[in-house]
Structures are given as structure tokens and as C-alpha cells.
Backbone as a ProteinNet text record, in pm:
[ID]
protein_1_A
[PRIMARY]
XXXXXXXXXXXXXXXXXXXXXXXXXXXXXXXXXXXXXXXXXXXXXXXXXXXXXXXXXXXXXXXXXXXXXXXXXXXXXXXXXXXXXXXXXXXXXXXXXXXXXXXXXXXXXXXXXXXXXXXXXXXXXXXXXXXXXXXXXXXXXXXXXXXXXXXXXXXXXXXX
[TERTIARY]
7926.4	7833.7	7828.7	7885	7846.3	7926.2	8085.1	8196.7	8164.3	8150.6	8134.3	8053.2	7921.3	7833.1	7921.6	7970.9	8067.8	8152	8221.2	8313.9	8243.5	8134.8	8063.8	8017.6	7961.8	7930	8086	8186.7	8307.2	8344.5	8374.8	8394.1	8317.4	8187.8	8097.7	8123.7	8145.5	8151.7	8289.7	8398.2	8489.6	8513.7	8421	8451.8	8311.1	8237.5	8140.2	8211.4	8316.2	8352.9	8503.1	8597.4	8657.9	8537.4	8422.5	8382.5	8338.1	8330.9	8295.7	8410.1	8572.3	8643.2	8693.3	8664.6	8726.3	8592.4	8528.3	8387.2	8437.2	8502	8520.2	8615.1	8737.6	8850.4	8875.8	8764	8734.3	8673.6	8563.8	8534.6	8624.4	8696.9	8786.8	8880.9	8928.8	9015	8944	8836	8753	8682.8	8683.9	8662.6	8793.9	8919.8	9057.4	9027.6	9024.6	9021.4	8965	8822.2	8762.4	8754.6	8791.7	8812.8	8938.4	8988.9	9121.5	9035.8	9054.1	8987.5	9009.8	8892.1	8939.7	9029.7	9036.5	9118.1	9265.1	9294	9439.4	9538.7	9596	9718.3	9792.7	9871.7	9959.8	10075.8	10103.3	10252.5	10242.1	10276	10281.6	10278	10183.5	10149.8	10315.2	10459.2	10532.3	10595.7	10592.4	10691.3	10582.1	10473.7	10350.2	10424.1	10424.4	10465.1	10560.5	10672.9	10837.6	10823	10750.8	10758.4	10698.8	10571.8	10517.4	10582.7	10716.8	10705.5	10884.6	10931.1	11094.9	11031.9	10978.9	10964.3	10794.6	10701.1	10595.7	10568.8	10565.4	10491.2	10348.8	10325.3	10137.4	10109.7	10135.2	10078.7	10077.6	10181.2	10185.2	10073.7	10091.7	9977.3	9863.1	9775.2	9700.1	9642.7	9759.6	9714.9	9714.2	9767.3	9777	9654.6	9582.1	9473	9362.7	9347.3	9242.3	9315.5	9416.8	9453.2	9361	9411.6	9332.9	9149.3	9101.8	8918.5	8890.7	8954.5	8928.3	8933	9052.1	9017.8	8952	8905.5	8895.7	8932.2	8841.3	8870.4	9046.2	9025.3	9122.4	9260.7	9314	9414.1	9487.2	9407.7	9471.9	9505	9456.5	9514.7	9648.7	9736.7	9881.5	9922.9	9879	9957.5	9909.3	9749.9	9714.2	9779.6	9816.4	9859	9992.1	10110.1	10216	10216	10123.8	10154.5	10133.1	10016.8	9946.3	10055.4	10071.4	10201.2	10296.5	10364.5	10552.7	10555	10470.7	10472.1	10381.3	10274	10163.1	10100.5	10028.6	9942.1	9797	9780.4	9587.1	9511.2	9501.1	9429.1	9408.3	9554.6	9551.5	9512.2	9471.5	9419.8	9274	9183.4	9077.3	9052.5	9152.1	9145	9207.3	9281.7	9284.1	9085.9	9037.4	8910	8826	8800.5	8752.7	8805.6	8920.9	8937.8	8938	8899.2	8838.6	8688.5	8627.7	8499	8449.1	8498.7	8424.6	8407.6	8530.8	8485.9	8339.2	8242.6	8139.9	8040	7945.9	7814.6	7643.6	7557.3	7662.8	7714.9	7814.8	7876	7860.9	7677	7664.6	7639.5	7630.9	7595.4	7733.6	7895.2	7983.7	8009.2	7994.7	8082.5	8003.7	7863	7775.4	7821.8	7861.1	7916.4	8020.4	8112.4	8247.5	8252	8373.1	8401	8488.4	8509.3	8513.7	8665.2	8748.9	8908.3	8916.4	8877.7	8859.8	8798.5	8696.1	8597.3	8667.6	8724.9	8802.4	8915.6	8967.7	9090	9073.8	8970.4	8908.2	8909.8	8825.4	8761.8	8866	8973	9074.4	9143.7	9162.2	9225.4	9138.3	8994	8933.7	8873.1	8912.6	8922.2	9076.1	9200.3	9305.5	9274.3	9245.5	9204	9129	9027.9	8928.9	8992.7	9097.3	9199.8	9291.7	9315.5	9395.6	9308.8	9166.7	9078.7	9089.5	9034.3	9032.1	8885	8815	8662.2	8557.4	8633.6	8581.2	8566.9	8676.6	8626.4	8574	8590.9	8452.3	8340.3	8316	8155.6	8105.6	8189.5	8143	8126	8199.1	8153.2	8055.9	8050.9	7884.9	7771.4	7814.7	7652	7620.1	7771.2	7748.8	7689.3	7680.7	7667.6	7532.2	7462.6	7319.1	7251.3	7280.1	7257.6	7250.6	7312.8	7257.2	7369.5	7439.3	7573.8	7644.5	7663.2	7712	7816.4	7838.6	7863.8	8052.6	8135.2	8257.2	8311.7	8164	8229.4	8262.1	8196.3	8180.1	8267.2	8293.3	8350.4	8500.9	8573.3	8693.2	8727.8	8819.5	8886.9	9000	8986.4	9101.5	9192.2	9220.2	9317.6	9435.2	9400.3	9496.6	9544.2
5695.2	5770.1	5915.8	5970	6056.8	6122.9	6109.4	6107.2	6173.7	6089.9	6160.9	6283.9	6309.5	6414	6548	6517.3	6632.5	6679.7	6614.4	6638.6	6699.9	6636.5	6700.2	6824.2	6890.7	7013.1	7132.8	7137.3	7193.7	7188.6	7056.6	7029.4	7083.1	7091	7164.6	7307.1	7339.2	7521.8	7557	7497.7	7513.5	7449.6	7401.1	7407	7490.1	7555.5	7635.4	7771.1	7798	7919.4	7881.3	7834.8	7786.3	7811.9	7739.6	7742.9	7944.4	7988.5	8128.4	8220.7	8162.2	8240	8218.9	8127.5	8136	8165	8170	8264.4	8417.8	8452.1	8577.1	8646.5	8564.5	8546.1	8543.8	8438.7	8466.8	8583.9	8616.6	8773.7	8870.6	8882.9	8978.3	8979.3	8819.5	8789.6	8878.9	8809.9	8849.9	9022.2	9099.7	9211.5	9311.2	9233.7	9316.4	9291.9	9202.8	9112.1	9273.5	9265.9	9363.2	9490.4	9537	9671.2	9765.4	9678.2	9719.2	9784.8	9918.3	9993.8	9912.9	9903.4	9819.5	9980.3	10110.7	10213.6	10183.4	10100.7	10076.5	10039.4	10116.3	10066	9933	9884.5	9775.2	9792	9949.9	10012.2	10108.3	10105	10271.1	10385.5	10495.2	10610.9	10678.4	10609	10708.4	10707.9	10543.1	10526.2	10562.2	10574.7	10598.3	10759.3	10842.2	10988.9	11029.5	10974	10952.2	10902.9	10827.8	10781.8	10928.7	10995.5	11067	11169.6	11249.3	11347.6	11348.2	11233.9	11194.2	11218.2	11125.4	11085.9	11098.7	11166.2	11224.5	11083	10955.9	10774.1	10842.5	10833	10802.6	10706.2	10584.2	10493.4	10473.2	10551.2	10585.3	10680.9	10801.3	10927.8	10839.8	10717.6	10704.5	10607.9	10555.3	10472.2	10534.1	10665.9	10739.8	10811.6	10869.8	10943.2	10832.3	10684.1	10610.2	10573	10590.7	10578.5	10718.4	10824.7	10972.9	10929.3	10881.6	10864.1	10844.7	10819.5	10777.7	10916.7	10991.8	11092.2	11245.6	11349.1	11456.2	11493.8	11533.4	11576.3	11663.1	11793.1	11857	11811.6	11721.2	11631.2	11611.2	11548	11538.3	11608.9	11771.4	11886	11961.8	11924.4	11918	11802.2	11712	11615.8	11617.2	11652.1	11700.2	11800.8	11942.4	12002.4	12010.7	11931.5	11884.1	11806.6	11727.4	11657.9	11758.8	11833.8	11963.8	11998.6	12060.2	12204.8	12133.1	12019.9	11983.7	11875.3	11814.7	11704.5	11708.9	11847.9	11841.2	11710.7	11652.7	11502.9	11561.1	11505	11588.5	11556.5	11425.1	11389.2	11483.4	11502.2	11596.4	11726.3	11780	11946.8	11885.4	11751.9	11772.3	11724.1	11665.5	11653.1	11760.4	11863.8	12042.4	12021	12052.2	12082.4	11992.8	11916.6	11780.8	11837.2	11804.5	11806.5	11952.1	12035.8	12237	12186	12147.2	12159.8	12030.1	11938.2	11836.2	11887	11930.8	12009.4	12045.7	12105.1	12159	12065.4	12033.3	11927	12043	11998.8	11882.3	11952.4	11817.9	11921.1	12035.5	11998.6	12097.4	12209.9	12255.6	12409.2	12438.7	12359.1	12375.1	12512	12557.7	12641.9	12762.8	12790.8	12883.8	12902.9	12811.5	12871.2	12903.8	12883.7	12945.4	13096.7	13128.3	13298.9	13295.2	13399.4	13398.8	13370.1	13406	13355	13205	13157.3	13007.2	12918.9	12992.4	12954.9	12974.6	13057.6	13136.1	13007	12993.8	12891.7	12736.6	12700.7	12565.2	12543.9	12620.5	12677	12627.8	12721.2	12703.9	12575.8	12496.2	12395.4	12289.2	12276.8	12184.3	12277.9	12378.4	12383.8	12370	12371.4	12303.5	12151.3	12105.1	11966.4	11930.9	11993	12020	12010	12135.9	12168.1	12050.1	11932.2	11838.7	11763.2	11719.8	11670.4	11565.1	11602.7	11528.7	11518.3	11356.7	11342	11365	11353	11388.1	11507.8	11593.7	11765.4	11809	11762.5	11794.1	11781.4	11667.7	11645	11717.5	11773.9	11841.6	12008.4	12065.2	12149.2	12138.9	12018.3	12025.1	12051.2	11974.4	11953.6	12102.3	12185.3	12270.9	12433.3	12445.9	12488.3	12394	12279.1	12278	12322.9	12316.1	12367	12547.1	12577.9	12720.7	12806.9	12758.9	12821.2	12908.9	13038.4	13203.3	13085.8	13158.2	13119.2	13115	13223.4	13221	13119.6	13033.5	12894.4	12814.1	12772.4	12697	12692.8	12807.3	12860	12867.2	12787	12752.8	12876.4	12940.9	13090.2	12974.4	12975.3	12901.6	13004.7	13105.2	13204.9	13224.3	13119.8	13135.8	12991.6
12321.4	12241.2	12284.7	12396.4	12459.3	12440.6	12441.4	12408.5	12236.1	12154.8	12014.4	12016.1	12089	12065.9	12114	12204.9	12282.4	12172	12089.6	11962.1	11876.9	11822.3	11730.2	11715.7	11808.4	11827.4	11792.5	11873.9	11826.6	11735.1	11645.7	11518	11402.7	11431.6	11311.3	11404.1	11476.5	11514.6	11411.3	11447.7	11379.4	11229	11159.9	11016.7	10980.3	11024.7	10987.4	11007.2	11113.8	11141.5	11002.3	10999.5	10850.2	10762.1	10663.2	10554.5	10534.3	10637.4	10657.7	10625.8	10652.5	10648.9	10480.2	10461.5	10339.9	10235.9	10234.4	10197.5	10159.7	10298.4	10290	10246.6	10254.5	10171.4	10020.2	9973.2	9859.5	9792	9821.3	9819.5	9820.3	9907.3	9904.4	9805	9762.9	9647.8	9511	9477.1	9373.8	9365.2	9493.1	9500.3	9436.9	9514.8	9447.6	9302.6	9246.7	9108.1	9002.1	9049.3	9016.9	9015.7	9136.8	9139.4	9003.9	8930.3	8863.4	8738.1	8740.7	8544.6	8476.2	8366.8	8240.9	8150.1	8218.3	8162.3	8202.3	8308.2	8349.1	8223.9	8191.5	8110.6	8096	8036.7	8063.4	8082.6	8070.3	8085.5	8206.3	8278.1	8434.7	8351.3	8394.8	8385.3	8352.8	8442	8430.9	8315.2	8294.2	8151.1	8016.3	8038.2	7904.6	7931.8	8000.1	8036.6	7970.3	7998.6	7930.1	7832.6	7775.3	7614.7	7540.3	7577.7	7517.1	7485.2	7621.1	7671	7600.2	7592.3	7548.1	7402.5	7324	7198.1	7132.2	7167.6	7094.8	7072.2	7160.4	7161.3	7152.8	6998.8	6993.4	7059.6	7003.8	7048.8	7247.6	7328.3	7435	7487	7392.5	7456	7410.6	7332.2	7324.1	7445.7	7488.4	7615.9	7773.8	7698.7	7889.4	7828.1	7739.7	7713.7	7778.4	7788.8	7818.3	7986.4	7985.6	8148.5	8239.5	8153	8214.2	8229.3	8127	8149.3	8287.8	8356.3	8539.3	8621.3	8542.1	8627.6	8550	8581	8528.8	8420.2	8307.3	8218.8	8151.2	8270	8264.9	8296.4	8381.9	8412.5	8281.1	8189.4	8064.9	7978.3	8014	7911.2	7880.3	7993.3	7949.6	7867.9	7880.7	7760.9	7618.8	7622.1	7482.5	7449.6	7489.1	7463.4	7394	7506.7	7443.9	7335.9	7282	7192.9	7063	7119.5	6947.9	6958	7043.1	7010.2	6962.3	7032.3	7003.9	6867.8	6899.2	6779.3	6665.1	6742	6564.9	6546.7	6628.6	6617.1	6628.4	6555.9	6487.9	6590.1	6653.3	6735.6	6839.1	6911.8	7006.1	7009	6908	6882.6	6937.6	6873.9	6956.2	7097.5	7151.1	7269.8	7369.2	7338.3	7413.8	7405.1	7311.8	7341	7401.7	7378.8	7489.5	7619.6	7636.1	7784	7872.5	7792.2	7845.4	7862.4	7772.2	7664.9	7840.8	7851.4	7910.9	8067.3	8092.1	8218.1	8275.9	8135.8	8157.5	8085.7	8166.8	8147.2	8133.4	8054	7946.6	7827.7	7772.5	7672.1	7527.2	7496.2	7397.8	7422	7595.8	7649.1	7720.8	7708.2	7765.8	7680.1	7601.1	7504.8	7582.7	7605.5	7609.2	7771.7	7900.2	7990.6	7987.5	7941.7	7907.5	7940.7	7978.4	7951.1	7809	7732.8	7602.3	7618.6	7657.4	7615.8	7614.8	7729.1	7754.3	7568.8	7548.2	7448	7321.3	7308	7230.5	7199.5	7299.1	7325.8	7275.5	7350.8	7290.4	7145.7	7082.3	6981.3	6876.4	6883.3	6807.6	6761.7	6883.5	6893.6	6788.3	6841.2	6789.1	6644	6595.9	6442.2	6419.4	6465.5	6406.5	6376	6438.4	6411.7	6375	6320.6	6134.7	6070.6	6046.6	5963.2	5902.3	5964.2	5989.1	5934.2	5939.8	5835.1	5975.3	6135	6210.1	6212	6161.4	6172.1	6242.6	6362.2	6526.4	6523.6	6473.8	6533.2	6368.3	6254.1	6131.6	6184	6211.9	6347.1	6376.9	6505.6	6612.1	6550	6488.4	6385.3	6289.5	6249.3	6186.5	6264.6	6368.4	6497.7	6539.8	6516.2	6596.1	6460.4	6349.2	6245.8	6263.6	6276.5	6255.6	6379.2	6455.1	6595.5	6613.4	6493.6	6464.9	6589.7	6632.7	6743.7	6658.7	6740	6654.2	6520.6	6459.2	6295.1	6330.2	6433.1	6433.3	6516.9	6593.2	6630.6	6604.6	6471.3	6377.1	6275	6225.2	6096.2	6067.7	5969.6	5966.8	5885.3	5964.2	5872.4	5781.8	5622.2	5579	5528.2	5590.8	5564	5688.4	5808.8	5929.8	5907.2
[MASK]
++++++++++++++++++++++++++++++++++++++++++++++++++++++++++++++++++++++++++++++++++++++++++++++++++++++++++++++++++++++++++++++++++++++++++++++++++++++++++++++++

């Protein structure tokens, strides 16, 4: 009898110190699990890059544009850019401005800290993509025309 009690004690130390490790194990399993963006792509940043950057892949720049939400606004303003300028994709004229414009919080007084070239710059982009009959930047030109913001922010010159 004495014999068993001696066992017993070690035996529950060591499956209490086991039920602990794998406790923690698990956790850690389920912590990696989690930690992954639901912004993570299903394709690598490099080949979404090379699709966009080879062949103007919307459907690519649209999945590296939700890969970028993780990091800084501005990060993503070379690839908007490339896509306005080289391929002419409407979307991307309002995301040049988004991604200047977001920089600055929050965003309906981003325009008013601006220095004017910057503002100037934005500006443009997200009335090309008015121009383009992009809904998102009609919007934001309305909000910004009821909001009573100088009139040449707002105001689509349809002569350029």
C-alpha cells in the first residue's frame, strides 16, 4: 500500500505537468491560427506585384490594395498610381487620393492640413475619377460641395 502512494504522487506531478504542456501548446497552436489578417491575400504580395505591374491584373491590384490595409496608407500610392497613369483604371484615380488624403486624420480636415501642391495633387486625381463616373469619388465631392469646402475643390472643370 505504501509502495502505490509513493507512485502516485509522481505520476499525478507528471501528468499535471503533461496536461499543462499541452494546454500551452495548444494556445500557441490557436494563437498562430489567429494572428494571420483576414487582409492576407491568397496569392504573395510578389506575384499580386508582377501581375499588376507585368499586365495592369485588376483583379490582382484589387487584392494587393486589401493586402496594403495593414500597412500605411501611403505604401499603397505607387501602385495606385501605376495603375491611373499606365492602365487608366478608374478605381485607381480614387485611391492616389485615399492613400495622400488618409495619411491625415481625420479625413474630412485631411485636405485643410495639406500644403497646397500636395492638395492640389490629390484633388485632381480623385476628380479624374469623378470624371470616370467613379461613385466613390462623385460622393466624396458631393460631401465635400455640402460641406461648403472652397468651390475649386469640389468643382469638376469639364473643359480639362
Amino acid at each position: 500500500m505504501k509502495n502505490k502512494k509513493k507512485y502516485i504522487m509522481p505520476i499525478t506531478l507528471i501528468i499535471g505537468i503533461l496536461i499543462v504542456l499541452a494546454v500551452l501548446y495548444g494556445y500557441e497552436v490557436l494563437r498562430k491560427r489567429g494572428s494571420k489578417s483576414m487582409n492576407e491575400p491568397s496569392h504573395s504580395i510578389e506575384e499580386l506585384e508582377s501581375k499588376v505591374w507585368l499586365r495592369g491584373d485588376t483583379d490582382s491590384y484589387v487584392q494587393l490594395e486589401t493586402a496594403y490595409l495593414d500597412a500605411p496608407p501611403h505604401d499603397f500610392l505607387f501602385w495606385a498610381l501605376y495603375m491611373a497613369n499606365k492602365y487608366d483604371y478608374s478605381a485607381a484615380y480614387e485611391d492616389v487620393y485615399l492613400s495622400i488624403a488618409q495619411d491625415y486624420y481625420p479625413i474630412d480636415s485631411a485636405l485643410f492640413k495639406m500644403d497646397d501642391k500636395t492638395r492640389t495633387f490629390a484633388l485632381t486625381y480623385l476628380k479624374l475619377a469623378a470624371k470616370k463616373n467613379d461613385a466613390t469619388a462623385l460622393e466624396t465631392l458631393k460631401e465635400m460641395k455640402e460641406k461648403h469646402f472652397p468651390t475649386d475643390w469640389w468643382e469638376i472643370d469639364s473643359t480639362k
